[in-house]
N, C-alpha and C positions, 0 to 999 in steps of 0.2 A: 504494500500500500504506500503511496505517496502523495505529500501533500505538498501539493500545487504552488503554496508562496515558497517553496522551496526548490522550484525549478529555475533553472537556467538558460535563458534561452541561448544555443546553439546555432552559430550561423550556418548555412544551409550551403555546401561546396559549389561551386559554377555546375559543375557534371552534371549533379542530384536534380538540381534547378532545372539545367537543359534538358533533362531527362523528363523531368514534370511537364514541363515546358511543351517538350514534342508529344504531350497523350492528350492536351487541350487544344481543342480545336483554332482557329487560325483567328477566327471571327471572335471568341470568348476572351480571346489574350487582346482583341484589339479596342473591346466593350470592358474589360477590366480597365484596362488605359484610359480611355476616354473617360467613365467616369471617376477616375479616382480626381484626375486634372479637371473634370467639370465640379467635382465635390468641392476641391481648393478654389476654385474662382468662388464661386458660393460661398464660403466662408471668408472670402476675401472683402465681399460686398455685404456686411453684414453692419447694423446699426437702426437705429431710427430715422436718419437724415442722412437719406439720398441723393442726391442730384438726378436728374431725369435718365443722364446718358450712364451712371451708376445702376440706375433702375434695369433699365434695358437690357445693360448686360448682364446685370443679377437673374434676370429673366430668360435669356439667351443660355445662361450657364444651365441655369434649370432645367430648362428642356432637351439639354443634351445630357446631362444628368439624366432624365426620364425615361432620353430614348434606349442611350446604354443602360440602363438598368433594366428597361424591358427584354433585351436580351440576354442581359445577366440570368432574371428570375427564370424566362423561357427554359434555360439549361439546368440552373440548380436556384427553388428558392432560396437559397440564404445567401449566394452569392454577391445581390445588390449592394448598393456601396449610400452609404448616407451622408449628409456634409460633417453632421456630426462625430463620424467612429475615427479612433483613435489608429493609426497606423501604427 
């Protein structure tokens, strides 16, 4: 048995990665990408007071956030990517 605040996370060799890497589809690694980078603009725009052309792109971010993410869940739900989770 082990308890979990007692792990360490382990970085993961280039190989292992590329290895992963080639068993996900071509389209999932490129809807992973897209929203992790739609997520960070989203949280880049974040506040009370916008300016119009801040709005837009806050809004702009979103929707490619939504689109990747639709393909994310299509594959696996838990996949999707929110502005909020911690990388």
């Amino acid at each position: 048995m082990t308890a979990s605040h007692l792990l360490v996370p382990v970085p993961i060799p280039d190989r292992v990665a590329a290895l992963i890497g080639a068993c996900i589809p071509p389209h999932i690694v490129e809807a992973e990408f897209d929203a992790e980078c739609a997520a960070r603009e989203v949280r880049r725009f974040r506040g009370p007071r916008l300016c119009v052309e801040d709005q837009a792109d806050r809004e702009l971010a979103l929707a490619e956030l939504a689109r990747a993410n639709k393909i994310l869940a299509a594959h696996h739900p838990r996949l999707p990517v929110h502005p909020g989770d911690p990388w």
